[in-house]
C-alpha positions in Angstrom: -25.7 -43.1 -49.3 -28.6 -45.5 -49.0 -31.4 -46.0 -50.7 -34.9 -44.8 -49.9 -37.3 -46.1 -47.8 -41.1 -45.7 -48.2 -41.4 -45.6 -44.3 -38.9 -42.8 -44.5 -40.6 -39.9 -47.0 -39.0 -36.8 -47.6 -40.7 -33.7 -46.2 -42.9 -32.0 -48.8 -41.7 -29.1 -50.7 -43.0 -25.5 -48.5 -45.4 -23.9 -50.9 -45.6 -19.4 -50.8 -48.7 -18.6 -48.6 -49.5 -15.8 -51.3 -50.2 -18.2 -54.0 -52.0 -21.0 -51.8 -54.0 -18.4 -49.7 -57.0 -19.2 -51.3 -56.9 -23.1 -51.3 -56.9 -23.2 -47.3 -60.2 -25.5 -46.2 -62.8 -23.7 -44.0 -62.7 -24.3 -40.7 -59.2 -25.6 -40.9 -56.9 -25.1 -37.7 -53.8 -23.3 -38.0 -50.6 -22.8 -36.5 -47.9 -20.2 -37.3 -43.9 -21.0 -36.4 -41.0 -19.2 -37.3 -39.2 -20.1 -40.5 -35.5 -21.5 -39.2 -32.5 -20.5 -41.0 -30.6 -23.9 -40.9 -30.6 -27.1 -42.8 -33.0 -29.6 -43.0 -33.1 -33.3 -41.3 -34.9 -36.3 -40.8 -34.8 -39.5 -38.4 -36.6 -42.6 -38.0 -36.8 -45.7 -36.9 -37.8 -47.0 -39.9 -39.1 -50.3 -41.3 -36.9 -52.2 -43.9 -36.7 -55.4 -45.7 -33.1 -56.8 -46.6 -32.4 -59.6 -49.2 -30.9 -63.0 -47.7 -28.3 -64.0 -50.6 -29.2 -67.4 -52.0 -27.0 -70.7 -51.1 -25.6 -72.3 -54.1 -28.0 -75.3 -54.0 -31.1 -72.9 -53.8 -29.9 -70.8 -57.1 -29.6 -74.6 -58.8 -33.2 -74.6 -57.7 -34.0 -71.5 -58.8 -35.5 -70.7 -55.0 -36.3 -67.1 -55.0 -34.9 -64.6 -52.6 -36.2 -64.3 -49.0 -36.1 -61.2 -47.3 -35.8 -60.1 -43.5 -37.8 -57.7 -42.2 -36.5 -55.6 -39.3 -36.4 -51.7 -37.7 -33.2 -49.3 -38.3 -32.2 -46.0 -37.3 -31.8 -43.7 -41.2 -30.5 -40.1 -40.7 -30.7 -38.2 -43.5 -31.1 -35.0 -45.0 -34.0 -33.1 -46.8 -33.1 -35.4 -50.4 -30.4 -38.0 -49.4 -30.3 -40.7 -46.9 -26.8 -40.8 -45.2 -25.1 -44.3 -44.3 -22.7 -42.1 -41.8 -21.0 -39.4 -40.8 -18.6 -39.6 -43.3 -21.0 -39.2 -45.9 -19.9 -36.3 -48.2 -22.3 -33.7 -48.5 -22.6 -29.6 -48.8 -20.8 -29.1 -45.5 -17.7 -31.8 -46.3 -17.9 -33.8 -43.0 -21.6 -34.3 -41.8 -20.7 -35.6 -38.6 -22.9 -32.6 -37.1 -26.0 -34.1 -38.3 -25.2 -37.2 -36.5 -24.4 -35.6 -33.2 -27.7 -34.1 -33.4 -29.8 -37.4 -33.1 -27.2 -39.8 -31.2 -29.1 -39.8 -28.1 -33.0 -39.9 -29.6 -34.8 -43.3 -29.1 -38.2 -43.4 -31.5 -40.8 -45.4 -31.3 -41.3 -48.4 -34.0 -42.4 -46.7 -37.4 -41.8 -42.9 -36.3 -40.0 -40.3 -37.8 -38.6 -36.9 -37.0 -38.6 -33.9 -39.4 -36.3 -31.1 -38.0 -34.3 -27.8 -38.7 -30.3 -27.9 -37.9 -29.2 -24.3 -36.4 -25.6 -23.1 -35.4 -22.9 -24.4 -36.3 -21.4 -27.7 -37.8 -18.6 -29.6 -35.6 -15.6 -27.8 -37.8 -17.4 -24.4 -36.5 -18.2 -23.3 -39.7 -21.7 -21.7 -39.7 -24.7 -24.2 -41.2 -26.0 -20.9 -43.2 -23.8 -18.1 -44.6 -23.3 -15.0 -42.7 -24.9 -12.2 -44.0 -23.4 -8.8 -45.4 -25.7 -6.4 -43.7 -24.2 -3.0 -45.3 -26.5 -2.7 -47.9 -29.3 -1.9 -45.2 -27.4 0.2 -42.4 -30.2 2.0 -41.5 -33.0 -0.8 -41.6 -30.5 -3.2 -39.5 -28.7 -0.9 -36.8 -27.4 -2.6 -34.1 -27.0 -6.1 -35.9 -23.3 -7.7 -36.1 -21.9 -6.9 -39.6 -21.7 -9.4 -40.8 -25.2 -11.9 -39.3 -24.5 -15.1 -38.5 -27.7 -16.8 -37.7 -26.7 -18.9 -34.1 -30.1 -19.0 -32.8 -28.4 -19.0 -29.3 -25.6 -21.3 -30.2 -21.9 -20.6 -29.9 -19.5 -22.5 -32.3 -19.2 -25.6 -32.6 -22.6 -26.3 -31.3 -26.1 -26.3 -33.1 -29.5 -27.0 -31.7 -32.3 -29.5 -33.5 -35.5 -28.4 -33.8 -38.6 -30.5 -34.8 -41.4 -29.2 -36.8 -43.2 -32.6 -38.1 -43.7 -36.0 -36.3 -45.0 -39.0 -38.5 -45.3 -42.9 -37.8 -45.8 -45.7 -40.5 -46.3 -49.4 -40.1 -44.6 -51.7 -42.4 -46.4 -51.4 -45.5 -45.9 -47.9 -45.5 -48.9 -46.3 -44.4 -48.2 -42.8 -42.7 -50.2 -41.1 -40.0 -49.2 -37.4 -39.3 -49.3 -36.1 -35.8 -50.9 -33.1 -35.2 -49.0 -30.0 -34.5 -50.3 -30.5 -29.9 -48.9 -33.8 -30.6 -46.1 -32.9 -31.8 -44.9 -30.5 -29.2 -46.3 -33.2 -26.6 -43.5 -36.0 -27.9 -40.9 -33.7 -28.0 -41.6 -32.9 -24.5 -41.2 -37.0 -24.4 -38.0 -37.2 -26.3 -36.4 -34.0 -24.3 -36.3 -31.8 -28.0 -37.6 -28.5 -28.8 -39.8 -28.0 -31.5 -39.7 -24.5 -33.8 -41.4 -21.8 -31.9 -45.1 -20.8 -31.9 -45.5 -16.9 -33.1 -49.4 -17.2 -32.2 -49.8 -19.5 -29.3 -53.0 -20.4 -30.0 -54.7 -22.4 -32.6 -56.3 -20.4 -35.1 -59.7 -21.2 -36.7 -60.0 -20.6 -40.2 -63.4 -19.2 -41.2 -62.5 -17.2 -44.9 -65.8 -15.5 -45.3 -66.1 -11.5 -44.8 -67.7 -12.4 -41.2 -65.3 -14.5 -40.3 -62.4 -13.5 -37.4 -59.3 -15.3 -39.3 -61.1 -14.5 -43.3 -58.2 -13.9 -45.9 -57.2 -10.7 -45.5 -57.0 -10.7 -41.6 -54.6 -14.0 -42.0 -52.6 -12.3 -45.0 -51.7 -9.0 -42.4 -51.1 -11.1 -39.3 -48.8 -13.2 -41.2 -46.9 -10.4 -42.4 -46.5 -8.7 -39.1 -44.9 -12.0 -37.8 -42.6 -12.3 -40.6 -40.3 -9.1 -40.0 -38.2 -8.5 -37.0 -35.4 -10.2 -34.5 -35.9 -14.0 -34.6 -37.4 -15.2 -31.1 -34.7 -17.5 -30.5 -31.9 -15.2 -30.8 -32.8 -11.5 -31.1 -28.5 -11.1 -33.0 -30.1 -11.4 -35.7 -33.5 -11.7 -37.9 -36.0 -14.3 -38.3 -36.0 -15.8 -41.7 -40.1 -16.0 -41.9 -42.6 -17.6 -40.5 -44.5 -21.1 -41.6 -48.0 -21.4 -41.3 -49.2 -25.0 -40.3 -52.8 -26.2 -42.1 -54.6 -28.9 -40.6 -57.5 -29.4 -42.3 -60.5 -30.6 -41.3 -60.2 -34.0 -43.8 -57.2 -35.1 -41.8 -54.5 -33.6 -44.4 -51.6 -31.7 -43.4 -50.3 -28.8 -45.6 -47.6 -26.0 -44.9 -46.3 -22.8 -46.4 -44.3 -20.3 -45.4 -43.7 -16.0 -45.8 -40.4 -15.1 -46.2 -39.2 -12.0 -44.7 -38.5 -8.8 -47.1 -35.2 -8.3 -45.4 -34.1 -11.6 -45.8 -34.6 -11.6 -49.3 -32.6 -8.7 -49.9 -29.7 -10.2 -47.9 -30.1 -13.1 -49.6 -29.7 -11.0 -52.9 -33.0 -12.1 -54.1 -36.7 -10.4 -55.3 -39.2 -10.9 -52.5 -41.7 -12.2 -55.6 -39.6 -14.1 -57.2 -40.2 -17.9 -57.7 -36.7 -19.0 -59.3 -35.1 -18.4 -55.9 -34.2 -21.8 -54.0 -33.7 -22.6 -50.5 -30.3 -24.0 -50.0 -31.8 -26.0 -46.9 -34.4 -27.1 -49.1 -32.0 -28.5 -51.6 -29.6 -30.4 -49.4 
């Protein structure tokens, strides 16, 4: 494991739409994507400074320690940084992650927020398969049990990028914005999470406005149910809705779907319940 890097930030945790509804800036632009089942990763070509050890004669001189600037590839997960694939983590051998990225060449400073979805190189699924019996009726004709593939067979997964940032050295962070995004992916030959709405969406949340609170509420629940649009074997896990506000700040939240939940084995309300990609 390595250490952390302030030119390599961890995504922010994914607040509930239900509880932030109310905090999203008029006149805001937004963008919904479907929620990915997988696990969460990061690359970048990040930024970082490494101690030169100190010759005898410069300790007796009590010199202090130079450092080396320089830019390095850092894979990682949502929380850890990995050193490689034979860091030990939830899935044992990692190696998958690795394979992912391999081929990507960044640009100085940027880094790559993504969704892992399939399978890992053993051919394990990255996500449980789900025991559908418990909803027969609401689920017929879905595979008993679900494995979410999103169009992969084993041992293959797919990356998919839903966040592009670029620092400079000291740190500073610009976010890309969610055309540019999509545009450098283009660039780099990846896919980025699907659009639901393909069209930005102004945010105006007075009672005259097209997209007010209530409007956005329902539309995002219509989105949220049914067969995910990658892979219509099994459902979609929700939907994330993408706030770019009109101060320059980023924000995202996400609606979970009511099916999912009870596959899960968890309340659709409840706030206890953690996301094992999240957590990784």
């Amino acid at each position: 494991q390595r250490r952390e890097n302030i030119g390599f930030p961890k995504h922010i945790d994914t607040k509930q739409l239900k509880h932030y509804i109310d905090s999203i800036p008029e006149d805001s632009i937004i963008y919904i994507t479907e929620k990915l089942h997988g696990t969460s990763g990061r690359y970048g070509l990040v930024y970082e400074e490494t101690e030169v050890p100190l010759k005898r004669w410069e300790k007796l001189l009590r010199r202090k320690p130079k450092t080396i600037g320089e830019y390095k590839y850092m894979n990682g997960t949502r929380n850890v940084v990995m050193a490689d694939h034979t860091h030990a983590g939830y899935y044992g051998n990692e190696e998958f992650r690795f394979n992912a990225v391999k081929d990507i060449q960044l640009h100085k400073g940027e880094v790559l927020y993504f969704e892992l979805v399939g399978y890992t190189t053993t051919g394990t699924p990255i996500m449980s398969p789900q025991n559908t019996s418990n909803l027969k009726k609401e689920l017929k004709g879905y595979a008993n049990p679900m494995v979410y593939s999103y169009g992969n067979e084993s041992p293959n997964c797919d990356l998919y990028v839903y966040r592009i940032t670029r620092a400079d050295p000291d740190g500073n962070v610009t976010e890309l914005s969610w055309p540019q995004v999509k545009r450098r992916c283009g660039e780099l030959g990846l896919k980025a999470v699907p659009d639901l709405v393909h069209s930005p969406i102004l945010y105006v949340p007075n009672k005259y406005g097209i997209t007010n609170k209530e409007v956005l509420g329902k539309w995002v629940d219509d989105l949220t149910e049914g067969s995910s649009t990658l892979d219509t074997r099994h459902i979609r896990e929700g939907v994330v809705i993408r706030v770019e506000a009109p101060d320059g700040t980023t924000d995202w939240y996400k609606n979970k779907s009511f099916t999912f939940g009870v596959l899960e084995g968890y309340l659709k309300d409840s706030d206890d319940y953690v996301d094992l990609e999240e957590s990784s």
